[in-house]
C-alpha positions in Angstrom: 19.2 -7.4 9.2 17.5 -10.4 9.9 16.1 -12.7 6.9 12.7 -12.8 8.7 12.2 -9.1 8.1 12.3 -9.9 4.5 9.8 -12.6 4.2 6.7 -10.8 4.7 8.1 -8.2 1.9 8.8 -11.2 -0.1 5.1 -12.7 0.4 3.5 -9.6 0.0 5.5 -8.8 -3.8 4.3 -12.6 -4.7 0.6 -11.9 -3.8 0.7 -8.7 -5.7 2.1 -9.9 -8.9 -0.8 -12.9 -9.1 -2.8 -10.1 -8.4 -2.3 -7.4 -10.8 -5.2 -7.9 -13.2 -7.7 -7.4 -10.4 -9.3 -3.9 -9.0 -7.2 -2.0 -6.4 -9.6 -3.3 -3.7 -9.5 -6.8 -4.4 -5.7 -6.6 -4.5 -5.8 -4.9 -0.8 -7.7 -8.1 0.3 -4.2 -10.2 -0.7 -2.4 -8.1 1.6 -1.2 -10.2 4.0 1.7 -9.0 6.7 2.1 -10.9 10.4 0.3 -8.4 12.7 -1.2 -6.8 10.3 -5.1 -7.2 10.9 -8.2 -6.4 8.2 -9.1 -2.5 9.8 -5.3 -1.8 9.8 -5.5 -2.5 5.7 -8.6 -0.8 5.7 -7.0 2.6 7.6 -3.6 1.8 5.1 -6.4 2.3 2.2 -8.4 5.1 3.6 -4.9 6.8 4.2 -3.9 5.7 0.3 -6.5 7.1 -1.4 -6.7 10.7 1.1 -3.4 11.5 -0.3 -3.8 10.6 -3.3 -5.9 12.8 -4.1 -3.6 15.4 -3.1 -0.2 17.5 -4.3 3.0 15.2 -4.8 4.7 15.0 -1.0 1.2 15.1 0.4 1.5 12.5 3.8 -1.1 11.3 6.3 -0.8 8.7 9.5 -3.2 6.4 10.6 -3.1 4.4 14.2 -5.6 1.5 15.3 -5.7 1.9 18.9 -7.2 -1.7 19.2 -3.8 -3.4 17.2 -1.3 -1.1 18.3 -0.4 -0.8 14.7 0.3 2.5 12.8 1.8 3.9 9.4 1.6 6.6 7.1 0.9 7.0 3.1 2.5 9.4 0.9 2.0 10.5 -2.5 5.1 10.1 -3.6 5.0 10.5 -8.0 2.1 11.1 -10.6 2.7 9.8 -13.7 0.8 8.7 -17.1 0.9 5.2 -19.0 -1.0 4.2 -21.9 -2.6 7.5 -21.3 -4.1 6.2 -18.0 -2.9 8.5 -14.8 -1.4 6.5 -12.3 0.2 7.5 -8.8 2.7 6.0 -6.1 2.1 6.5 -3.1 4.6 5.0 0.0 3.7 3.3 2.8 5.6 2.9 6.0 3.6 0.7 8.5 4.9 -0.1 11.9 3.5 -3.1 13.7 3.2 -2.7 17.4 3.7 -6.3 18.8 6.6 -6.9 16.9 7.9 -3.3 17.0 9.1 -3.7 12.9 8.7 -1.6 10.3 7.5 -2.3 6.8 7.4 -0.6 3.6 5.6 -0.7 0.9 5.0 1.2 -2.7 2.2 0.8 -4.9 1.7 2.1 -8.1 -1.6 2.3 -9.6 -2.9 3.7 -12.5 -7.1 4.2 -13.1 -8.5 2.3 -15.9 -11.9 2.4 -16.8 -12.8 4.1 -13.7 -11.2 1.8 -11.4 -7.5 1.5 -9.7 -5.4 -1.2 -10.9 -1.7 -2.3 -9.8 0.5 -1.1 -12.4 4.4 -1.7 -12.8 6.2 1.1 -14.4 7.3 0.6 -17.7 
């Protein structure tokens, strides 16, 4: 596999870690993947948060018709830290100019109300 398919996964893990202490949705800003345009994070989200809100193995896709980019998100664990709940949910994104696939896990667990980036412990 070609080096250049790991950078972007690379880029994206550094963002993430400077951005652990902030909200869910200011770390979604961060995300930055070649190809990968603002309403494609926005439908990765939307997706994100649909199934999490659902059983464990719940999946939904997303496409933007005006990228050519598409993905899915799946709940993949529920778990508890620090009594918070927190979730993982997958997400497999395939970018349509480039014709690569990327995934991506997040973890988050809600603190005072809000969705944070979490690394298991």
């Amino acid at each position: 596999m070609p080096l250049s398919r790991y950078i972007p996964a690379a880029s994206l893990a550094i963002a993430l870690v400077a951005a652990l202490a902030m909200p869910a949705s200011a770390q979604w800003k961060r995300l930055s993947i070649k190809g990968l345009e603002q309403t494609d994070i926005d439908m990765m989200r939307a997706a994100g948060r649909a199934v999490g809100e659902e059983e464990v193995g719940a999946e939904t896709s997303w496409k933007n018709s005006a990228t050519q980019n598409d993905g899915r998100a799946k709940l993949v664990e529920r778990d508890e830290q620090d009594g918070m709940p927190c979730r993982i949910i997958a997400h497999r994104v395939h970018i349509g100019q480039t014709d690569e696939t990327v995934d991506l896990s997040f973890r988050t667990c809600r603190k005072d109300g809000k969705w944070l980036l979490a690394p298991k412990e």
